[in-house]
LUMVEX-993767 format. One record per residue (C-alpha): residue number from 1; x, y, z. Coordinates in steps of 0.02 Angstrom, whole numbers, padded with zeros to 5 digits. Example, Ala and Ser with C-alpha at 12.3 -4.5 7.8 and 13.67 -1.06 7.14 Angstrom:
% LUMVEX-993767
(site 1; (00615; -00225; 00390))
(site 2; (00684; -00053; 00357))
This chain:
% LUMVEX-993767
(site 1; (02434; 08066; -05852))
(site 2; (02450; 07907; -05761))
(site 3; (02355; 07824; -05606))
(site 4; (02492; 07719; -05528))
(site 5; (02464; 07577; -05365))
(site 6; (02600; 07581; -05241))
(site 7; (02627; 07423; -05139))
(site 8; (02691; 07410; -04951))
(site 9; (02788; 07288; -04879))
(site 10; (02756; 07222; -04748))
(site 11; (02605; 07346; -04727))
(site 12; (02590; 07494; -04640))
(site 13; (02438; 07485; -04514))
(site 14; (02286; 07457; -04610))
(site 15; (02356; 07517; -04773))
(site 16; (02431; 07386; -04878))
(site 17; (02440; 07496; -05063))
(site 18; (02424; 07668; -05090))
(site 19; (02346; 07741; -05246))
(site 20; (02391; 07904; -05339))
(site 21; (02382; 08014; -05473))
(site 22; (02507; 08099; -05586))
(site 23; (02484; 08212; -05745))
(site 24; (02653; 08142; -05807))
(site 25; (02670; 08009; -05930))
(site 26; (02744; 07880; -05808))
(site 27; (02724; 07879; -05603))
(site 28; (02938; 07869; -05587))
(site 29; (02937; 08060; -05526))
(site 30; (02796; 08050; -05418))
(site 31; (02866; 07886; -05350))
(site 32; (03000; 07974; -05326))
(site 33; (02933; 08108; -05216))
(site 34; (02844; 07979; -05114))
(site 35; (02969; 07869; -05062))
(site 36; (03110; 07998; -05036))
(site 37; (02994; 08086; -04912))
(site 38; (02979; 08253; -05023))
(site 39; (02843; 08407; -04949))
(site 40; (02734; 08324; -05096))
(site 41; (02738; 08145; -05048))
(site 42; (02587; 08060; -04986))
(site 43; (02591; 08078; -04778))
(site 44; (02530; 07891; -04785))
(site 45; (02677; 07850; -04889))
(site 46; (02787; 07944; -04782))
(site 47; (02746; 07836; -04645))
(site 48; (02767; 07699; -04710))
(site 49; (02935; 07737; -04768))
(site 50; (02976; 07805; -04572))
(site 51; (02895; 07612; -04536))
(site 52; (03033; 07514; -04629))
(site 53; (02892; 07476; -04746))
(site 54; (02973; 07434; -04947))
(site 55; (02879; 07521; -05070))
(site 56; (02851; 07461; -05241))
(site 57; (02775; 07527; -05401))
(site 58; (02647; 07381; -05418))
(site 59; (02566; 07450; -05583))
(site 60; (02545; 07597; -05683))
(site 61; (02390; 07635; -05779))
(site 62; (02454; 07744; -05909))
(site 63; (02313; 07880; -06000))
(site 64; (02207; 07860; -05843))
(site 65; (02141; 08006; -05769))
(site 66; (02092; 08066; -05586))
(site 67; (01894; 07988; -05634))
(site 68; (02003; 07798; -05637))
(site 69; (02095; 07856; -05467))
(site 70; (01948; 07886; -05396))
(site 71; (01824; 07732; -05443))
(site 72; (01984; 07636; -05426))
(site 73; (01992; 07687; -05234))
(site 74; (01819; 07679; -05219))
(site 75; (01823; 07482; -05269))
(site 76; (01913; 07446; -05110))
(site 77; (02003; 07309; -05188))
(site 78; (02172; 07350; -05241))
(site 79; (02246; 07185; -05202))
(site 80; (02163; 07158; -05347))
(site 81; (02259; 07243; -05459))
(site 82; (02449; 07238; -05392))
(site 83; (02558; 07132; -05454))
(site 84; (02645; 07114; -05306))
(site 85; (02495; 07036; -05209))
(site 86; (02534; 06904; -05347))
(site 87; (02391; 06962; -05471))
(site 88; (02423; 06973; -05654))
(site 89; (02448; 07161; -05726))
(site 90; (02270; 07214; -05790))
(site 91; (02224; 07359; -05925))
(site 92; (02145; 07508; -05887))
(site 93; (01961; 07474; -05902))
(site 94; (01863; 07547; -06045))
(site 95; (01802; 07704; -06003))
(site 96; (01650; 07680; -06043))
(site 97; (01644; 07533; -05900))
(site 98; (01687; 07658; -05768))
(site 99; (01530; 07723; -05672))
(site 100; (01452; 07880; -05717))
(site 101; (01491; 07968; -05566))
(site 102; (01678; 07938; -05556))
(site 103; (01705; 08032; -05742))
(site 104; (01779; 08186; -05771))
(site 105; (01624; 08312; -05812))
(site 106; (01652; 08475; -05884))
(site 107; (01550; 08574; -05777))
(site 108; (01420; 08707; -05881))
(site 109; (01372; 08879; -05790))
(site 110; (01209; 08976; -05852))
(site 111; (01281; 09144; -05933))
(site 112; (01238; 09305; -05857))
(site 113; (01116; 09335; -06005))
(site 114; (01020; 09171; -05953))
(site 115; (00999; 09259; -05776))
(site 116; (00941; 09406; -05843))
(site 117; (00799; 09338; -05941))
């Protein structure tokens, strides 16, 4: 799995990067679909594309779940990480650094004996 920033040039509206999610090992497919205007491409990215906009694979963030994705769009500072903005590649942050409410929780049910009692 791999989180992946997706940088736009010159930008598209208010969107300057996009931000997605794969479950492959690197973004190249999903990069793929987005900038070749596939039925599973991003509709922002498929804008920009109709735009004129160049998109570039700014950085992948291999092993990173949909938890990064998430606090990573909820930072609202992607410039920040793309190396196209003329920022220096960063790591994946420890997991343990990422807020509580942005990890992936496996989700417990009470069993049907539990209701019965």
């Amino acid at each position: 799995m791999t989180v992946y920033v997706l940088h736009f040039d010159p930008p598209y509206l208010h969107a300057g990067h996009y931000i997605g999610y794969t479950p492959d090992e690197t973004a190249e497919r999903r990069v793929r679909e987005h900038t070749e205007c596939l039925s599973a491409g991003s509709p922002l990215v498929k804008a920009a594309v109709a735009a004129g906009c160049k998109v570039t694979l700014a950085h992948e963030f291999p092993l990173a779940g949909r938890d990064f994705e998430a606090w990573l769009k909820s930072r609202r500072d992607t410039p920040r990480w793309c190396s196209c903005c003329g920022n220096a590649v960063r790591k994946t942050p420890d997991p343990e650094k990422i807020p509580e409410a942005f990890r992936n929780k496996k989700r417990t049910y009470p069993s049907s004996d539990a209701e019965a009692a």
